[in-house]
Backbone as CSV, one residue per row, in Angstrom:
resi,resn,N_x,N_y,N_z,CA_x,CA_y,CA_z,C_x,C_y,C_z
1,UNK,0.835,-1.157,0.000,0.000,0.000,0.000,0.892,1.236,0.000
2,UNK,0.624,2.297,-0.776,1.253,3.715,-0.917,0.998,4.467,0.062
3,UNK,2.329,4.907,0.647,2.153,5.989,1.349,1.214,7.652,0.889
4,UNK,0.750,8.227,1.574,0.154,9.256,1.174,1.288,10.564,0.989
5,UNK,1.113,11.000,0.263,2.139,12.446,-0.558,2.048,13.072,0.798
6,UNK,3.263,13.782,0.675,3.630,14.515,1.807,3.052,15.632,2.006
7,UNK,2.884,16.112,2.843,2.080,17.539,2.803,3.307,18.532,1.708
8,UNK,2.279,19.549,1.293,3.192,20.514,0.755,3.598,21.676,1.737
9,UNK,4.568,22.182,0.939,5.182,23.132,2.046,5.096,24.201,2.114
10,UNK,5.032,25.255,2.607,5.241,26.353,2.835,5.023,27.331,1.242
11,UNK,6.354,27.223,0.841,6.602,27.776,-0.521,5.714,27.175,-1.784
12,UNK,5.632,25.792,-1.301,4.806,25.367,-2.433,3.065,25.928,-1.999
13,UNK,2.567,25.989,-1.241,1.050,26.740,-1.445,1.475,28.047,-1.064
14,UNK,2.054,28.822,-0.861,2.492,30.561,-1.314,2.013,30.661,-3.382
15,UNK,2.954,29.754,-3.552,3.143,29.381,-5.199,1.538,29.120,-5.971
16,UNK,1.187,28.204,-5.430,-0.649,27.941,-5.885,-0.955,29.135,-5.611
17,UNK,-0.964,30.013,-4.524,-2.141,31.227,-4.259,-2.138,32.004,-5.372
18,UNK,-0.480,32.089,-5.804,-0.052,33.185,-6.150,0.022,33.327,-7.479
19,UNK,-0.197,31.621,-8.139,-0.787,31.744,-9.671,-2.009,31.460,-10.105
20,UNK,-2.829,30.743,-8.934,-3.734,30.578,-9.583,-4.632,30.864,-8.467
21,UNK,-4.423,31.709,-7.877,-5.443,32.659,-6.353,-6.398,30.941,-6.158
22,UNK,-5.521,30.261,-5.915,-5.984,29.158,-5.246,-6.034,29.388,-3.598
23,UNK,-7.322,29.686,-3.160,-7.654,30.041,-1.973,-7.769,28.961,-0.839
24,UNK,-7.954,27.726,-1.513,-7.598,26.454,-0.448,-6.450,25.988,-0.330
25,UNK,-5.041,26.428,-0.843,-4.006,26.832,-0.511,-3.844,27.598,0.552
26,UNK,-4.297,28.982,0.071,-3.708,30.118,1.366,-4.962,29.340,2.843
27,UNK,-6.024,28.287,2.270,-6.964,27.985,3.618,-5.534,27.019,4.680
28,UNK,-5.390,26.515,3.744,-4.143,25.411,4.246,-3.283,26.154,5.369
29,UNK,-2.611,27.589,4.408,-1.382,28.269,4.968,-2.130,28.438,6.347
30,UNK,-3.003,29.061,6.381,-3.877,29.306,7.742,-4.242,28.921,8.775
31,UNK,-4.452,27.189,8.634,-4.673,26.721,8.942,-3.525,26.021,9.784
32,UNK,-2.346,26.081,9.107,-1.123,25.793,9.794,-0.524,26.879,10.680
33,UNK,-0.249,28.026,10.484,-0.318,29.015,11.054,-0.619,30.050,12.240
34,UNK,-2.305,29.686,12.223,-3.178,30.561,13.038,-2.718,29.950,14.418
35,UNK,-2.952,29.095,14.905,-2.324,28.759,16.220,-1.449,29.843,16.919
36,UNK,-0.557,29.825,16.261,0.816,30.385,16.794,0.257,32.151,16.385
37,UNK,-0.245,32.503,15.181,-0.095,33.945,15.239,-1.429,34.158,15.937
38,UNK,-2.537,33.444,16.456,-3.360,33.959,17.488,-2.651,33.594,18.885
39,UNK,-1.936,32.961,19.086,-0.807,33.144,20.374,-0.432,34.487,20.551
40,UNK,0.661,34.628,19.708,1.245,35.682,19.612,0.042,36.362,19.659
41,UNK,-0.641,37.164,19.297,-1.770,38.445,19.136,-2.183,38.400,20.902
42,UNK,-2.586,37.361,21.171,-3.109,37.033,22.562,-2.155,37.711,23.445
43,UNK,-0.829,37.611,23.204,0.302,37.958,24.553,0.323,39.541,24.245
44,UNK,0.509,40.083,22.682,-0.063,41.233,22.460,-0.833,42.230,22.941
45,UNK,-2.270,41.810,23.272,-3.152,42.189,23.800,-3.610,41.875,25.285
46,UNK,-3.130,41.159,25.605,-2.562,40.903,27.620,-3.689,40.106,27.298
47,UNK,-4.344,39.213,26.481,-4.961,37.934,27.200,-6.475,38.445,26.278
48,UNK,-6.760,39.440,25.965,-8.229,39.662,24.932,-8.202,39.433,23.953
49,UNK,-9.098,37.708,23.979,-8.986,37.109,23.107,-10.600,37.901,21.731
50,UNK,-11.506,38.258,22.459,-11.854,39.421,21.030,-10.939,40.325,20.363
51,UNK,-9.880,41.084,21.021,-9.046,41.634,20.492,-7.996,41.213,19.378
52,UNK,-7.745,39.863,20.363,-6.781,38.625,19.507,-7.114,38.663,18.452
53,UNK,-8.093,37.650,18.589,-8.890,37.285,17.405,-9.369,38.272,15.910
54,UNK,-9.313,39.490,16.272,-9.526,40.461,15.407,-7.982,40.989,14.823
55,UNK,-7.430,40.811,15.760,-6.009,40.753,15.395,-5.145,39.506,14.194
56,UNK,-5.544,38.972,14.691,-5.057,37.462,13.722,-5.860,37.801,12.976
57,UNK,-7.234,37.842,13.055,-8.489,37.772,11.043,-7.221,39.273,10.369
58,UNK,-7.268,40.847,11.208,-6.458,41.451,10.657,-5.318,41.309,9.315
59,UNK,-4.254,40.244,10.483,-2.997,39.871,10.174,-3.456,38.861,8.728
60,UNK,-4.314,38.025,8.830,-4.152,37.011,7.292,-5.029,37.720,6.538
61,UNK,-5.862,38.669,6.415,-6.457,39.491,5.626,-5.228,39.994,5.026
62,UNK,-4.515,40.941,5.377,-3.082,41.890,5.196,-2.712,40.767,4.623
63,UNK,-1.918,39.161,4.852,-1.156,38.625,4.562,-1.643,37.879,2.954
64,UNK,-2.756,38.132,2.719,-3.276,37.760,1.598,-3.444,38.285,0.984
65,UNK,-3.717,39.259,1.160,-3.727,41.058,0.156,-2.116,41.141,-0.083
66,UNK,-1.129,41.003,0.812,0.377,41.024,0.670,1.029,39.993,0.229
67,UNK,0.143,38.884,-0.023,1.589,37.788,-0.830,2.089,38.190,-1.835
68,UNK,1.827,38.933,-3.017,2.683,39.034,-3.542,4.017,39.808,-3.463
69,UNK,3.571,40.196,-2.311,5.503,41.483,-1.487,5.930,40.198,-0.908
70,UNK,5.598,39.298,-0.287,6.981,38.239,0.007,7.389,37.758,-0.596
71,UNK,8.506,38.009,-0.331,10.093,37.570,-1.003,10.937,36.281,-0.800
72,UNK,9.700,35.581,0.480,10.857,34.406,0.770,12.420,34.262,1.870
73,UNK,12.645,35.674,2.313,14.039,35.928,2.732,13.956,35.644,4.649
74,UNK,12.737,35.163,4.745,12.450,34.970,6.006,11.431,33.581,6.510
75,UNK,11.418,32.738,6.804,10.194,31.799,7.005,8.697,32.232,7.056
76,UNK,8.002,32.289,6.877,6.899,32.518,6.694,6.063,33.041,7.759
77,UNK,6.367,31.759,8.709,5.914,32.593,10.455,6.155,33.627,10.888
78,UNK,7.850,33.832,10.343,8.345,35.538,10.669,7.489,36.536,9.816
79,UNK,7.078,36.038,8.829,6.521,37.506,7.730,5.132,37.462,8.735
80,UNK,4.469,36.159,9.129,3.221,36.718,9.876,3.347,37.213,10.996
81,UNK,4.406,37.240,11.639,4.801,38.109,13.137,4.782,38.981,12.633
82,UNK,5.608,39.346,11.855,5.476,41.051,11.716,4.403,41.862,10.864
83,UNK,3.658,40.948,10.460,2.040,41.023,10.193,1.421,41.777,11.213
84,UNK,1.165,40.861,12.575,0.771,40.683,13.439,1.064,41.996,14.352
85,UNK,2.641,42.029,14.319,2.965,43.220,15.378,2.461,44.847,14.748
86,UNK,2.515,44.696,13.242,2.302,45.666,12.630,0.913,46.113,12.730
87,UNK,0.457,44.716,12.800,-1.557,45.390,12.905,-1.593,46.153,14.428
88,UNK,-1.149,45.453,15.016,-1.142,45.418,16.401,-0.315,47.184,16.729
89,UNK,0.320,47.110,16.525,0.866,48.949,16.415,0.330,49.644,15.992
90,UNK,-0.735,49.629,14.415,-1.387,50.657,14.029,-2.641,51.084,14.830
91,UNK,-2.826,49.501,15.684,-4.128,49.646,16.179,-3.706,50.512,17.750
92,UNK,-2.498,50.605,18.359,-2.180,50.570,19.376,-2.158,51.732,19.645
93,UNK,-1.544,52.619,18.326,-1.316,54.334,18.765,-1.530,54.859,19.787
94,UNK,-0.808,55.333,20.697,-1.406,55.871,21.781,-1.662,55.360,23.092
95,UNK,-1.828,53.849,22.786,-2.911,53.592,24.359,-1.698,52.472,24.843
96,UNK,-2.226,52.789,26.219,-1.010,51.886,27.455,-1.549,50.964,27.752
97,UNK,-2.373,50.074,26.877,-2.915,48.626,27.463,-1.647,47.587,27.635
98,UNK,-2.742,46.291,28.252,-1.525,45.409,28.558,-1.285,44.317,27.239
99,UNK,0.339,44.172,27.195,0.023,43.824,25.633,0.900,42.581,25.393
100,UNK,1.099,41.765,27.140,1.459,40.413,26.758,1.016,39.676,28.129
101,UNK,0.865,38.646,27.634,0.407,37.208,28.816,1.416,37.138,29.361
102,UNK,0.680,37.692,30.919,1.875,37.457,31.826,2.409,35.537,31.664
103,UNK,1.630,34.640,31.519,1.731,33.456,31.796,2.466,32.906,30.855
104,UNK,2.265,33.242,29.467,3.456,33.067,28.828,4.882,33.292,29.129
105,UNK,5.262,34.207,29.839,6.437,34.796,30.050,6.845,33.946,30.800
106,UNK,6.236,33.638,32.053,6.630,33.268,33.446,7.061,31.644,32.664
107,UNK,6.622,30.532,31.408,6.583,29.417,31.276,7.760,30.003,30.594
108,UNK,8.562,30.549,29.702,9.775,30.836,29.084,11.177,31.049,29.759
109,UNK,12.084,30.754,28.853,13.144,30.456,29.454,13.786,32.106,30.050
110,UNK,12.916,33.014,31.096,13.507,33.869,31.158,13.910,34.249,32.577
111,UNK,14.603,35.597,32.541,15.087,35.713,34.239,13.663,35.765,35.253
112,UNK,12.443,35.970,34.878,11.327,36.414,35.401,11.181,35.418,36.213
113,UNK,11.577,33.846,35.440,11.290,32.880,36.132,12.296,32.465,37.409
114,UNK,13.210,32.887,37.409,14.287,33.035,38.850,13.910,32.594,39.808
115,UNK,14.562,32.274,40.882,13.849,32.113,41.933,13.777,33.178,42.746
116,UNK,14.489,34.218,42.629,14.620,35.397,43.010,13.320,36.565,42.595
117,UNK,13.067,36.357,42.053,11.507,36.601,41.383,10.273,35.998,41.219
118,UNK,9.303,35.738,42.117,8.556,35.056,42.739,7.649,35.984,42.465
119,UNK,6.860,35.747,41.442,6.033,36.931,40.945,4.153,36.487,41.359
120,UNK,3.328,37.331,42.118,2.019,37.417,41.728,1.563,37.542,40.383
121,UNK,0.635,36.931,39.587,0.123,37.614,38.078,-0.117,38.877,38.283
122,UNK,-0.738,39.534,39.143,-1.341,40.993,38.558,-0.377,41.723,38.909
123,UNK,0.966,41.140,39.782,2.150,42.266,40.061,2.703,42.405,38.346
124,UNK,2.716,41.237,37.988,3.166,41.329,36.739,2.838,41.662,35.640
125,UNK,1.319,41.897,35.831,0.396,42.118,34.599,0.618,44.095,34.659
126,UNK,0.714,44.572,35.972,0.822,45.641,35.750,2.389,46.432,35.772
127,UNK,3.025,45.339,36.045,4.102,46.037,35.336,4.361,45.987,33.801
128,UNK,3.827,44.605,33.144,3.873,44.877,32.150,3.232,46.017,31.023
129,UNK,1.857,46.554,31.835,1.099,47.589,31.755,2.036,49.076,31.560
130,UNK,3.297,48.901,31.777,4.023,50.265,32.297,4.820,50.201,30.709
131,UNK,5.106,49.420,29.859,6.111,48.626,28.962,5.634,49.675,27.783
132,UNK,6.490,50.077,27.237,5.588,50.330,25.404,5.648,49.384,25.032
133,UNK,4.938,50.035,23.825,5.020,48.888,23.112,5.472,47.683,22.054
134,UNK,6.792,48.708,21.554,7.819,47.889,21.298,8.418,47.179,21.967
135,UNK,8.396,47.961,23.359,9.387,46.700,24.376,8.509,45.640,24.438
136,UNK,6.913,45.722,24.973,6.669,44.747,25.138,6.632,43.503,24.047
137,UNK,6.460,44.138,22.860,6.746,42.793,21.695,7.843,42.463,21.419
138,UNK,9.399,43.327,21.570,10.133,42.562,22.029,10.557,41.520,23.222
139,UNK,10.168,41.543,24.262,9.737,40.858,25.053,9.288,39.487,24.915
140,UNK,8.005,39.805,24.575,7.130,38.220,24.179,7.506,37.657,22.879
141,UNK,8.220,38.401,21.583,8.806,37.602,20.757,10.604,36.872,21.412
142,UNK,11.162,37.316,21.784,12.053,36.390,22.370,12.021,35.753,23.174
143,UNK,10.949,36.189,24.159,11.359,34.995,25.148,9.798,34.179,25.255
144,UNK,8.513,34.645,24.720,7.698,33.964,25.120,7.088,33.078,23.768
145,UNK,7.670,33.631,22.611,7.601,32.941,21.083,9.260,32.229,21.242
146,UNK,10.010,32.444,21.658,11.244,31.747,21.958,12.372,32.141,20.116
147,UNK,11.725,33.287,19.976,12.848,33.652,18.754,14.191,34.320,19.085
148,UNK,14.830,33.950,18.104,16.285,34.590,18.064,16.457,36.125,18.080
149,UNK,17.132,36.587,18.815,17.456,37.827,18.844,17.378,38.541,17.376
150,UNK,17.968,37.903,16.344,18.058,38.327,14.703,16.694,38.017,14.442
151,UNK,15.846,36.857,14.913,14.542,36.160,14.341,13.148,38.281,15.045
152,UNK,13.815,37.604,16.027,12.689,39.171,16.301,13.459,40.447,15.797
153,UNK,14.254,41.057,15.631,14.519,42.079,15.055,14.075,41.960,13.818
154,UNK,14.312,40.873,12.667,13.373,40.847,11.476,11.913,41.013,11.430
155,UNK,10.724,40.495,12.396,10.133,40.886,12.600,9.376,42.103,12.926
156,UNK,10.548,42.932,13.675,9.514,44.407,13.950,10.495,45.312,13.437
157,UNK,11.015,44.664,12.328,11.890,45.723,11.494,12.975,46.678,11.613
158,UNK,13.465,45.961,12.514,15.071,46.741,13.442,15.976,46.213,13.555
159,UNK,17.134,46.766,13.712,18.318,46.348,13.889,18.606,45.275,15.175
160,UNK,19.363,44.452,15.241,19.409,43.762,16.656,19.966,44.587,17.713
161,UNK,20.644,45.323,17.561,21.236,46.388,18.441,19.562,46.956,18.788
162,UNK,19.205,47.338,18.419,17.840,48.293,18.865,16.767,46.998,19.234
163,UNK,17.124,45.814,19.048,15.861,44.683,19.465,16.394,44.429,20.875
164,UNK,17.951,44.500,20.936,18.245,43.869,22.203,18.455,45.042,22.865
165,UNK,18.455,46.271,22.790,17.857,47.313,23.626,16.639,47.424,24.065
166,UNK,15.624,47.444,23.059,14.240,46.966,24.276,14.229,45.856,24.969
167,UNK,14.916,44.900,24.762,14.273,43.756,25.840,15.264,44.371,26.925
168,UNK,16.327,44.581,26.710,17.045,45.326,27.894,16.081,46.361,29.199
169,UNK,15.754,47.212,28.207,14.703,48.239,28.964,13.533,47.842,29.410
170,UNK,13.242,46.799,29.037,11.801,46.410,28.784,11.886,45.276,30.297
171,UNK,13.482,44.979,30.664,13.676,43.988,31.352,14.011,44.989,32.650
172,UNK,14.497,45.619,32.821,15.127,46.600,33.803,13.922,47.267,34.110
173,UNK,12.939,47.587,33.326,11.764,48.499,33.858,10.700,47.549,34.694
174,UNK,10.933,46.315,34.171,9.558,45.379,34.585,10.522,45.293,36.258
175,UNK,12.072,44.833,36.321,13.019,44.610,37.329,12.557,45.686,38.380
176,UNK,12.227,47.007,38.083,12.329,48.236,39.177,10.918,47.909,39.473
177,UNK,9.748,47.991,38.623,8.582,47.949,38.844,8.389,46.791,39.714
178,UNK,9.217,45.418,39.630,8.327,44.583,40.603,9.276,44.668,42.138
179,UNK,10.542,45.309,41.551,10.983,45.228,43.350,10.043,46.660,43.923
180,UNK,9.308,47.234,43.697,8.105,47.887,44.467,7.444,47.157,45.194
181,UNK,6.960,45.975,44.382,5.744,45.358,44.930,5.921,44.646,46.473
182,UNK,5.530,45.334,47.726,5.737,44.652,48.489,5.691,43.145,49.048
Protein backbone atom coordinates (compact mmCIF):
# COMPACT_ATOMS: atom_id res chain seq x y z
CA UNK A 1 0.00 0.00 0.00
CA UNK A 2 1.25 3.71 -0.92
CA UNK A 3 2.15 5.99 1.35
CA UNK A 4 0.15 9.26 1.17
CA UNK A 5 2.14 12.45 -0.56
CA UNK A 6 3.63 14.52 1.81
CA UNK A 7 2.08 17.54 2.80
CA UNK A 8 3.19 20.51 0.76
CA UNK A 9 5.18 23.13 2.05
CA UNK A 10 5.24 26.35 2.84
CA UNK A 11 6.60 27.78 -0.52
CA UNK A 12 4.81 25.37 -2.43
CA UNK A 13 1.05 26.74 -1.45
CA UNK A 14 2.49 30.56 -1.31
CA UNK A 15 3.14 29.38 -5.20
CA UNK A 16 -0.65 27.94 -5.89
CA UNK A 17 -2.14 31.23 -4.26
CA UNK A 18 -0.05 33.19 -6.15
CA UNK A 19 -0.79 31.74 -9.67
CA UNK A 20 -3.73 30.58 -9.58
CA UNK A 21 -5.44 32.66 -6.35
CA UNK A 22 -5.98 29.16 -5.25
CA UNK A 23 -7.65 30.04 -1.97
CA UNK A 24 -7.60 26.45 -0.45
CA UNK A 25 -4.01 26.83 -0.51
CA UNK A 26 -3.71 30.12 1.37
CA UNK A 27 -6.96 27.98 3.62
CA UNK A 28 -4.14 25.41 4.25
CA UNK A 29 -1.38 28.27 4.97
CA UNK A 30 -3.88 29.31 7.74
CA UNK A 31 -4.67 26.72 8.94
CA UNK A 32 -1.12 25.79 9.79
CA UNK A 33 -0.32 29.01 11.05
CA UNK A 34 -3.18 30.56 13.04
CA UNK A 35 -2.32 28.76 16.22
CA UNK A 36 0.82 30.38 16.79
CA UNK A 37 -0.09 33.95 15.24
CA UNK A 38 -3.36 33.96 17.49
CA UNK A 39 -0.81 33.14 20.37
CA UNK A 40 1.24 35.68 19.61
CA UNK A 41 -1.77 38.45 19.14
CA UNK A 42 -3.11 37.03 22.56
CA UNK A 43 0.30 37.96 24.55
CA UNK A 44 -0.06 41.23 22.46
CA UNK A 45 -3.15 42.19 23.80
CA UNK A 46 -2.56 40.90 27.62
CA UNK A 47 -4.96 37.93 27.20
CA UNK A 48 -8.23 39.66 24.93
CA UNK A 49 -8.99 37.11 23.11
CA UNK A 50 -11.85 39.42 21.03
CA UNK A 51 -9.05 41.63 20.49
CA UNK A 52 -6.78 38.62 19.51
CA UNK A 53 -8.89 37.29 17.40
CA UNK A 54 -9.53 40.46 15.41
CA UNK A 55 -6.01 40.75 15.40
CA UNK A 56 -5.06 37.46 13.72
CA UNK A 57 -8.49 37.77 11.04
CA UNK A 58 -6.46 41.45 10.66
CA UNK A 59 -3.00 39.87 10.17
CA UNK A 60 -4.15 37.01 7.29
CA UNK A 61 -6.46 39.49 5.63
CA UNK A 62 -3.08 41.89 5.20
CA UNK A 63 -1.16 38.63 4.56
CA UNK A 64 -3.28 37.76 1.60
CA UNK A 65 -3.73 41.06 0.16
CA UNK A 66 0.38 41.02 0.67
CA UNK A 67 1.59 37.79 -0.83
CA UNK A 68 2.68 39.03 -3.54
CA UNK A 69 5.50 41.48 -1.49
CA UNK A 70 6.98 38.24 0.01
CA UNK A 71 10.09 37.57 -1.00
CA UNK A 72 10.86 34.41 0.77
CA UNK A 73 14.04 35.93 2.73
CA UNK A 74 12.45 34.97 6.01
CA UNK A 75 10.19 31.80 7.00
CA UNK A 76 6.90 32.52 6.69
CA UNK A 77 5.91 32.59 10.45
CA UNK A 78 8.34 35.54 10.67
CA UNK A 79 6.52 37.51 7.73
CA UNK A 80 3.22 36.72 9.88
CA UNK A 81 4.80 38.11 13.14
CA UNK A 82 5.48 41.05 11.72
CA UNK A 83 2.04 41.02 10.19
CA UNK A 84 0.77 40.68 13.44
CA UNK A 85 2.96 43.22 15.38
CA UNK A 86 2.30 45.67 12.63
CA UNK A 87 -1.56 45.39 12.90
CA UNK A 88 -1.14 45.42 16.40
CA UNK A 89 0.87 48.95 16.42
CA UNK A 90 -1.39 50.66 14.03
CA UNK A 91 -4.13 49.65 16.18
CA UNK A 92 -2.18 50.57 19.38
CA UNK A 93 -1.32 54.33 18.76
CA UNK A 94 -1.41 55.87 21.78
CA UNK A 95 -2.91 53.59 24.36
CA UNK A 96 -1.01 51.89 27.46
CA UNK A 97 -2.91 48.63 27.46
CA UNK A 98 -1.52 45.41 28.56
CA UNK A 99 0.02 43.82 25.63
CA UNK A 100 1.46 40.41 26.76
CA UNK A 101 0.41 37.21 28.82
CA UNK A 102 1.87 37.46 31.83
CA UNK A 103 1.73 33.46 31.80
CA UNK A 104 3.46 33.07 28.83
CA UNK A 105 6.44 34.80 30.05
CA UNK A 106 6.63 33.27 33.45
CA UNK A 107 6.58 29.42 31.28
CA UNK A 108 9.78 30.84 29.08
CA UNK A 109 13.14 30.46 29.45
CA UNK A 110 13.51 33.87 31.16
CA UNK A 111 15.09 35.71 34.24
CA UNK A 112 11.33 36.41 35.40
CA UNK A 113 11.29 32.88 36.13
CA UNK A 114 14.29 33.03 38.85
CA UNK A 115 13.85 32.11 41.93
CA UNK A 116 14.62 35.40 43.01
CA UNK A 117 11.51 36.60 41.38
CA UNK A 118 8.56 35.06 42.74
CA UNK A 119 6.03 36.93 40.95
CA UNK A 120 2.02 37.42 41.73
CA UNK A 121 0.12 37.61 38.08
CA UNK A 122 -1.34 40.99 38.56
CA UNK A 123 2.15 42.27 40.06
CA UNK A 124 3.17 41.33 36.74
CA UNK A 125 0.40 42.12 34.60
CA UNK A 126 0.82 45.64 35.75
CA UNK A 127 4.10 46.04 35.34
CA UNK A 128 3.87 44.88 32.15
CA UNK A 129 1.10 47.59 31.76
CA UNK A 130 4.02 50.27 32.30
CA UNK A 131 6.11 48.63 28.96
CA UNK A 132 5.59 50.33 25.40
CA UNK A 133 5.02 48.89 23.11
CA UNK A 134 7.82 47.89 21.30
CA UNK A 135 9.39 46.70 24.38
CA UNK A 136 6.67 44.75 25.14
CA UNK A 137 6.75 42.79 21.70
CA UNK A 138 10.13 42.56 22.03
CA UNK A 139 9.74 40.86 25.05
CA UNK A 140 7.13 38.22 24.18
CA UNK A 141 8.81 37.60 20.76
CA UNK A 142 12.05 36.39 22.37
CA UNK A 143 11.36 34.99 25.15
CA UNK A 144 7.70 33.96 25.12
CA UNK A 145 7.60 32.94 21.08
CA UNK A 146 11.24 31.75 21.96
CA UNK A 147 12.85 33.65 18.75
CA UNK A 148 16.28 34.59 18.06
CA UNK A 149 17.46 37.83 18.84
CA UNK A 150 18.06 38.33 14.70
CA UNK A 151 14.54 36.16 14.34
CA UNK A 152 12.69 39.17 16.30
CA UNK A 153 14.52 42.08 15.05
CA UNK A 154 13.37 40.85 11.48
CA UNK A 155 10.13 40.89 12.60
CA UNK A 156 9.51 44.41 13.95
CA UNK A 157 11.89 45.72 11.49
CA UNK A 158 15.07 46.74 13.44
CA UNK A 159 18.32 46.35 13.89
CA UNK A 160 19.41 43.76 16.66
CA UNK A 161 21.24 46.39 18.44
CA UNK A 162 17.84 48.29 18.87
CA UNK A 163 15.86 44.68 19.46
CA UNK A 164 18.25 43.87 22.20
CA UNK A 165 17.86 47.31 23.63
CA UNK A 166 14.24 46.97 24.28
CA UNK A 167 14.27 43.76 25.84
CA UNK A 168 17.04 45.33 27.89
CA UNK A 169 14.70 48.24 28.96
CA UNK A 170 11.80 46.41 28.78
CA UNK A 171 13.68 43.99 31.35
CA UNK A 172 15.13 46.60 33.80
CA UNK A 173 11.76 48.50 33.86
CA UNK A 174 9.56 45.38 34.59
CA UNK A 175 13.02 44.61 37.33
CA UNK A 176 12.33 48.24 39.18
CA UNK A 177 8.58 47.95 38.84
CA UNK A 178 8.33 44.58 40.60
CA UNK A 179 10.98 45.23 43.35
CA UNK A 180 8.11 47.89 44.47
CA UNK A 181 5.74 45.36 44.93
CA UNK A 182 5.74 44.65 48.49
Amino acid sequence: MASPPPAPSDTELITRVLLHDDRRAFGELVARHQAAVRALSRRLTGGDLAQADDLAQETFLRAYRGLPGYRGGAKFSSWLYRITCNVFFSRDRGSRELLAEPSALEEGPTALASPDFVLERHDLEKALALLKPRERAALVLTYANELTHEEAAAVLDCPVGTLKTHVARAKEKLRRQLEEVP
